[in-house]
C-alpha positions as semicolon CSV with decimal commas, in nm:
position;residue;x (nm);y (nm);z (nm)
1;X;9,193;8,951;6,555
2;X;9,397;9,102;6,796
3;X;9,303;9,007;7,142
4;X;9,377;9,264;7,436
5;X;9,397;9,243;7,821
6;X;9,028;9,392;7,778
7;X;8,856;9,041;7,627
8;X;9,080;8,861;7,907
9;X;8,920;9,108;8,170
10;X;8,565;9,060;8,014
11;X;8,603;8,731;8,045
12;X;8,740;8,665;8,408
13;X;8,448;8,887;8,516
14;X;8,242;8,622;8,340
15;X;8,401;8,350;8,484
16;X;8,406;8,512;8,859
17;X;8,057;8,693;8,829
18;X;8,279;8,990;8,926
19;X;8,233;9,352;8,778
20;X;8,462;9,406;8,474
21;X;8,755;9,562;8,559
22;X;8,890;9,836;8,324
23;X;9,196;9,803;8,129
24;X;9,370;10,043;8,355
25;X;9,390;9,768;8,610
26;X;9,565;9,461;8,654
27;X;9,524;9,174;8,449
28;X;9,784;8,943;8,558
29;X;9,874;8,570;8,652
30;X;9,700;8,584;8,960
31;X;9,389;8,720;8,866
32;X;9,383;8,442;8,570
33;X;9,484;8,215;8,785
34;X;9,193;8,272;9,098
35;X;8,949;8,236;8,718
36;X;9,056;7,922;8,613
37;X;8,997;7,786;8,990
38;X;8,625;7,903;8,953
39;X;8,568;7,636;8,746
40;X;8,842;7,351;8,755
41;X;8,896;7,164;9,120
42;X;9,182;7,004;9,214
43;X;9,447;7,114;8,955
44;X;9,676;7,345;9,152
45;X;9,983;7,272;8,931
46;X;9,810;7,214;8,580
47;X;9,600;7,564;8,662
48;X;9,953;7,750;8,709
49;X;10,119;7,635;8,394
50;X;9,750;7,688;8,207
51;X;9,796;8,067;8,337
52;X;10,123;8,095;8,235
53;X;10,009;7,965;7,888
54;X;9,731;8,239;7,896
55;X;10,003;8,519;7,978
56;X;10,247;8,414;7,728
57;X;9,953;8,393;7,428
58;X;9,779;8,683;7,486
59;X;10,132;8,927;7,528
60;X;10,174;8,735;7,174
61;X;10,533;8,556;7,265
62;X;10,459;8,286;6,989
63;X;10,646;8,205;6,688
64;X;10,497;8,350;6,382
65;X;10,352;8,199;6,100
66;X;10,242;7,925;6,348
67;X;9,927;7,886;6,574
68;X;9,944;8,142;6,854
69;X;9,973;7,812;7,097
70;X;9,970;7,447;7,101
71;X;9,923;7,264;7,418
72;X;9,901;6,944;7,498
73;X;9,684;6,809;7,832
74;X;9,701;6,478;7,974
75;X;9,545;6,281;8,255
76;X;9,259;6,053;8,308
77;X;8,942;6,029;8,208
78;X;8,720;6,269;8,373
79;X;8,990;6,446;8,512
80;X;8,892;6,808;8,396
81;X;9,084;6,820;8,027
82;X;8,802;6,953;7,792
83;X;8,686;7,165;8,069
84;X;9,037;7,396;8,111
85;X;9,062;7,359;7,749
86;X;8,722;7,546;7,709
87;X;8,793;7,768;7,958
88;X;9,132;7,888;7,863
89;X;8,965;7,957;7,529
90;X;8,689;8,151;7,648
91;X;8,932;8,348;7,875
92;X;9,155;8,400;7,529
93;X;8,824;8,546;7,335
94;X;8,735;8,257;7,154
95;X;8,345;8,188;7,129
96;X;8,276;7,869;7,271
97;X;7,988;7,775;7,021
98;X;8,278;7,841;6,759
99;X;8,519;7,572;6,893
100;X;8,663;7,316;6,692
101;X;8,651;6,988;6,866
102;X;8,733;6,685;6,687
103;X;8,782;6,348;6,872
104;X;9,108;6,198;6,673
105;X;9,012;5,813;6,818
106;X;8,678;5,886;6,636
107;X;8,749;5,937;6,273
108;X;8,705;5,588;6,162
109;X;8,834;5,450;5,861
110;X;8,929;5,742;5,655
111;X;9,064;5,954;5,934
112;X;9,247;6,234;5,633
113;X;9,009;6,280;5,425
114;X;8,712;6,323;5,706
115;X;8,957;6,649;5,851
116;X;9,081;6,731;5,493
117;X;8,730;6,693;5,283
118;X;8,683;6,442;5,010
119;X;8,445;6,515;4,670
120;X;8,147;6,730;4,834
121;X;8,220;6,689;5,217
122;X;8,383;6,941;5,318
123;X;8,675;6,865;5,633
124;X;8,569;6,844;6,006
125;X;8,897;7,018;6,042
126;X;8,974;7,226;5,758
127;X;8,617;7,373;5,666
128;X;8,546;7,550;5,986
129;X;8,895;7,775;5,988
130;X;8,846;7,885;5,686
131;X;8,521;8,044;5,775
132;X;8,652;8,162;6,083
133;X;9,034;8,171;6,168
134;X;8,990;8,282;6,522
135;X;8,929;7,990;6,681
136;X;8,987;7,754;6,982
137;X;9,090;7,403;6,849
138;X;9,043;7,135;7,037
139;X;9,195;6,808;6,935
140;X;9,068;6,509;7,160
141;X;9,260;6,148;7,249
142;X;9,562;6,226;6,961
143;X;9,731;5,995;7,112
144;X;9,449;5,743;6,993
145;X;9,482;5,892;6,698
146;X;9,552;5,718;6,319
147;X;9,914;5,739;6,240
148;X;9,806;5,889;5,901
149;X;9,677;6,172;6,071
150;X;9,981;6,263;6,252
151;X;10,191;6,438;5,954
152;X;9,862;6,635;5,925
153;X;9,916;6,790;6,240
154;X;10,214;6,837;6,176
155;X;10,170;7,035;5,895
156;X;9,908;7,238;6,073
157;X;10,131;7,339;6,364
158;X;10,456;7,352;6,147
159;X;10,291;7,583;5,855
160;X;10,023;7,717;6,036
161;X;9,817;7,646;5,743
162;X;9,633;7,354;5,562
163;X;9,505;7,291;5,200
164;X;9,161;7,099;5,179
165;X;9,078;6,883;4,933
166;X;8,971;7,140;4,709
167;X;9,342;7,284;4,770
168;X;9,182;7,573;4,940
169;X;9,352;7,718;5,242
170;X;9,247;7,719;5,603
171;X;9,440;7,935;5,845
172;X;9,574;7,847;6,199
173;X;9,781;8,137;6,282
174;X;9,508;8,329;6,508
175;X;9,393;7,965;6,608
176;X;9,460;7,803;6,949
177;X;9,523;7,420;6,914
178;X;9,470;7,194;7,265
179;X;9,557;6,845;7,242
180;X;9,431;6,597;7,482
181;X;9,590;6,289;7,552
182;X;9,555;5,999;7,880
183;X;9,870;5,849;7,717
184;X;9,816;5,561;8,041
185;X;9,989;5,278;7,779
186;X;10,282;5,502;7,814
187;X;10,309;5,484;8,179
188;X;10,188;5,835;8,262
189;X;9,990;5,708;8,538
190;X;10,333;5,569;8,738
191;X;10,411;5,895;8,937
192;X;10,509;5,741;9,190
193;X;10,773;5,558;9,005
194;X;10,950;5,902;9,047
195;X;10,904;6,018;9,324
196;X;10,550;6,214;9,309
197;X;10,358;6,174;9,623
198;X;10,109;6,394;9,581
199;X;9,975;6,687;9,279
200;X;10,089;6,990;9,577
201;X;10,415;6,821;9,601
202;X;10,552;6,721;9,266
203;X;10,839;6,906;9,104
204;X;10,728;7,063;8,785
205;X;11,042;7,007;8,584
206;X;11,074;6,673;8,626
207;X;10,718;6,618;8,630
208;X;10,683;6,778;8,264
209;X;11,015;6,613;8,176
210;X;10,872;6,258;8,251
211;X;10,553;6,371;8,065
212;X;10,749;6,419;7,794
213;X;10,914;6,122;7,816
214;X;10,556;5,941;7,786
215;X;10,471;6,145;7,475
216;X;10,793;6,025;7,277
217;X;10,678;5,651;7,322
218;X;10,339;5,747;7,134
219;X;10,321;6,046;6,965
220;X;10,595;6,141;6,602
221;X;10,877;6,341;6,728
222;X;10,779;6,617;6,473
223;X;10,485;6,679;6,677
224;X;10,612;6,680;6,968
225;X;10,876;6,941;6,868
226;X;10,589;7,155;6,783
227;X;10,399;7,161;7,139
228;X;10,424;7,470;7,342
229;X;10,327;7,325;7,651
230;X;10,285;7,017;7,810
231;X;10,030;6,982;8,156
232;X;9,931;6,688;8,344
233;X;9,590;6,686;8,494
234;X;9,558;6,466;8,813
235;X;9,292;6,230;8,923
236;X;9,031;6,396;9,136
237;X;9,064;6,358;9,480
238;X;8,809;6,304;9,752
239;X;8,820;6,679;9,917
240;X;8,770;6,805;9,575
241;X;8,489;6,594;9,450
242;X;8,295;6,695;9,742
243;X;8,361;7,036;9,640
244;X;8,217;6,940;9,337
245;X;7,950;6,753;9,490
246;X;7,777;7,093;9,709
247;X;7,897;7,351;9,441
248;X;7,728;7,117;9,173
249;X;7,470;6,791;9,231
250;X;7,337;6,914;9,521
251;X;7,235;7,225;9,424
252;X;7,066;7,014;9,164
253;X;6,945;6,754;9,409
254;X;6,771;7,035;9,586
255;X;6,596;7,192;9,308
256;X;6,466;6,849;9,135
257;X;6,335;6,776;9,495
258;X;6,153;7,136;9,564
259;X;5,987;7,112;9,205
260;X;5,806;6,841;9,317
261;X;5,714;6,978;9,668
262;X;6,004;6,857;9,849
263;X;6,281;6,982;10,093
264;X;6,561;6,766;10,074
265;X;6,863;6,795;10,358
266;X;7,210;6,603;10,268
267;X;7,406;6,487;10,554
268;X;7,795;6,573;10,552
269;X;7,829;6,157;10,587
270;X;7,668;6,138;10,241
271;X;7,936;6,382;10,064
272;X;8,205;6,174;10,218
273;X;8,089;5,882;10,166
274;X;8,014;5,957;9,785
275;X;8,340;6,147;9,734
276;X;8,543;5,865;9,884
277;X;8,332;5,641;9,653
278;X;8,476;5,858;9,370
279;X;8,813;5,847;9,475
280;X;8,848;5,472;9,458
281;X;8,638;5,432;9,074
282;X;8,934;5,677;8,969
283;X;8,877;6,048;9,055
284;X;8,742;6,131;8,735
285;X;8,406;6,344;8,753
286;X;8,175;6,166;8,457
287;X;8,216;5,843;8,681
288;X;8,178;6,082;9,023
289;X;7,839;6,171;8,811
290;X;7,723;5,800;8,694
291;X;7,794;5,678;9,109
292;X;7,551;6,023;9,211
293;X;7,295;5,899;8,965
294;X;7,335;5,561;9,099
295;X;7,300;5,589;9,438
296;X;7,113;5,945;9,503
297;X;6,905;6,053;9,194
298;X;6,759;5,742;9,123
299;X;6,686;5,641;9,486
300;X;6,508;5,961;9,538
301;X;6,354;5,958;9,274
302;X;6,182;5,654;9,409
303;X;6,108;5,767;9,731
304;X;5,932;6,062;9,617
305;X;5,692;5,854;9,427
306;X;5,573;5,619;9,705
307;X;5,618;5,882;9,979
308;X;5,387;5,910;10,209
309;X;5,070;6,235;10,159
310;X;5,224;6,494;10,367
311;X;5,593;6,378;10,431
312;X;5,765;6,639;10,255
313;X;6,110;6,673;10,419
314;X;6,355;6,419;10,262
315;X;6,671;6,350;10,499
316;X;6,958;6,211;10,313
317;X;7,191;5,987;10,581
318;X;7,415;5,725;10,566
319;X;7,381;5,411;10,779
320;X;7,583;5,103;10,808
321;X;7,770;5,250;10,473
322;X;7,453;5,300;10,280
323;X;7,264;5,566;10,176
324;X;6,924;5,578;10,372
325;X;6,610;5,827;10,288
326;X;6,390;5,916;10,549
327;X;6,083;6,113;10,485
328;X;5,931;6,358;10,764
329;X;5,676;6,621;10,801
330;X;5,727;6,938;10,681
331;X;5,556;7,284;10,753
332;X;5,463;7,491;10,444
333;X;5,655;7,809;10,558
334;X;5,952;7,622;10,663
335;X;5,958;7,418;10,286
336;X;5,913;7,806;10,128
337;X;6,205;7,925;10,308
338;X;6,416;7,657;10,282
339;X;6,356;7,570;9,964
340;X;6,427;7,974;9,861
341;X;6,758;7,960;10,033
């Protein structure tokens, strides 16, 4: 399937919640680019290189009789890897309940023949492309992967094809492959050890030439020569998980709270003091989730069953570097309106 600048407009309206744009106008970088931001914080640099990726696979500047592209993201846990994996799928056409996504540390004790098949079970890997060959693939933790599984790969990015157990064919060449890796035993997580002060002020050559540099301790060099692209993801820092804090959990604070008759207010002391929280248990966003569960959800959850008949305004403060709930009185109309904001 061929896809056009139309199913990358289509799907950066999605992604924006703009009108479509025709395929008359521009479609470029940029415009990827301001997409991508809609849903990934705090990845200037990995963002540009994804767009570039984007460009460069949809113009169809691959090598043939390969997958259309291989990348390969690293960072932390939590960081947002799956997440601009996803989305640079959906933004290449690919249906995201059709994605391929196999977690290589995972596979257990017969890592081949679970992605190849064995007798009656079809493979994890293999089975899916051959119903479909238009599809995202999305290879988790291959780094952590069996060393068995490697040649594999390598035989699925060098051929663009694989044979099953059944020696029937499954197709790559219209496929997307992302590979995610943290790669942290190979010293990935040292930036500063060269000079990288900050994700806004790194220098990308260096940066993806000391990424590759990590890769060659782990990962075959047959794979590696196979790669299209390499992009590090950062940790998440504190401006951007409160970003993520009031574009996403409080939003869902609010509405858990007004289900059950309840206005609840956050003060800007409790984003900081969550987001810097984050920050220092590693700037990745399923911990920045398990420390908002901790210390909001499950405290107000609490308060709202003992509080008191008519004290329907929760006010969310910190004090003496704690969270602290305190319920008031709150008039019907003012809950309505509030609430409906």
């Amino acid at each position: 399937r061929q896809v056009t600048a139309q199913h990358l407009l289509r799907a950066v309206a999605m992604i924006t919640n703009a009108s479509a744009l025709s395929e008359e106008e521009e479609c470029g970088r940029e415009q990827i680019l301001k997409a991508l931001e809609k849903t990934v914080k705090g990845q200037e640099s990995a963002l540009k290189k994804t767009a570039d990726f984007l460009v460069r696979v949809n113009t169809g500047f691959h090598f043939k009789g390969r997958p259309k592209g291989v990348l390969l993201l690293t960072g932390p846990a939590g960081c947002g890897k799956t997440l601009l994996a996803e989305s640079a799928g959906a933004m290449l056409g690919f249906k995201p309940d059709e994605t391929v996504r196999i977690n290589l540390s995972q596979l257990g004790c017969m890592p081949v023949q679970q992605l190849l098949g064995y007798g009656d079970f079809p493979g994890i890997l293999t089975s899916p492309l051959r119903k479909n060959p238009c599809r995202l693939v999305l290879l988790e933790d291959v780094d952590k992967a069996d060393r068995d599984v490697y040649p594999v790969l390598h035989r699925m990015l060098d051929e663009g094809i694989l044979r099953d157990a059944l020696d029937r064919t499954a197709d790559f060449r219209q496929s997307v492959v992302v590979m995610t890796a943290s790669l942290e035993n190979a010293g990935l997580e040292s930036r500063s050890s060269i000079g990288f002060a900050s994700p806004t002020t790194e220098n990308g050559d260096e940066m993806e030439e000391h990424l590759l540099h990590c890769a060659q301790k782990i990962l075959p060099k047959t794979l590696i020569d196979r790669i299209g692209g390499f992009i590090a993801l950062d940790p998440l820092r504190e401006e951007h998980l409160a970003e993520i804090f009031r574009s996403k959990f409080e939003p869902l604070l609010r509405e858990m709270a007004k289900e059950r008759g309840y206005l609840a207010e956050f003060s800007p002391e409790v984003v900081r003091l969550l987001a810097s929280e984050g920050a220092n248990r590693g700037g990745g966003a399923r911990e920045f989730e398990k420390l908002v569960v901790e210390r909001l959800m499950t405290p107000l959850a609490g308060h709202i069953a003992g509080a008191p008949s008519g004290k329907t305004k929760l006010v969310i403060e910190v004090h003496d570097g704690s969270v602290v709930i305190r319920s008031l009185a709150c008039p019907p109309q003012e809950l309505e309106e509030r609430g409906a904001a």
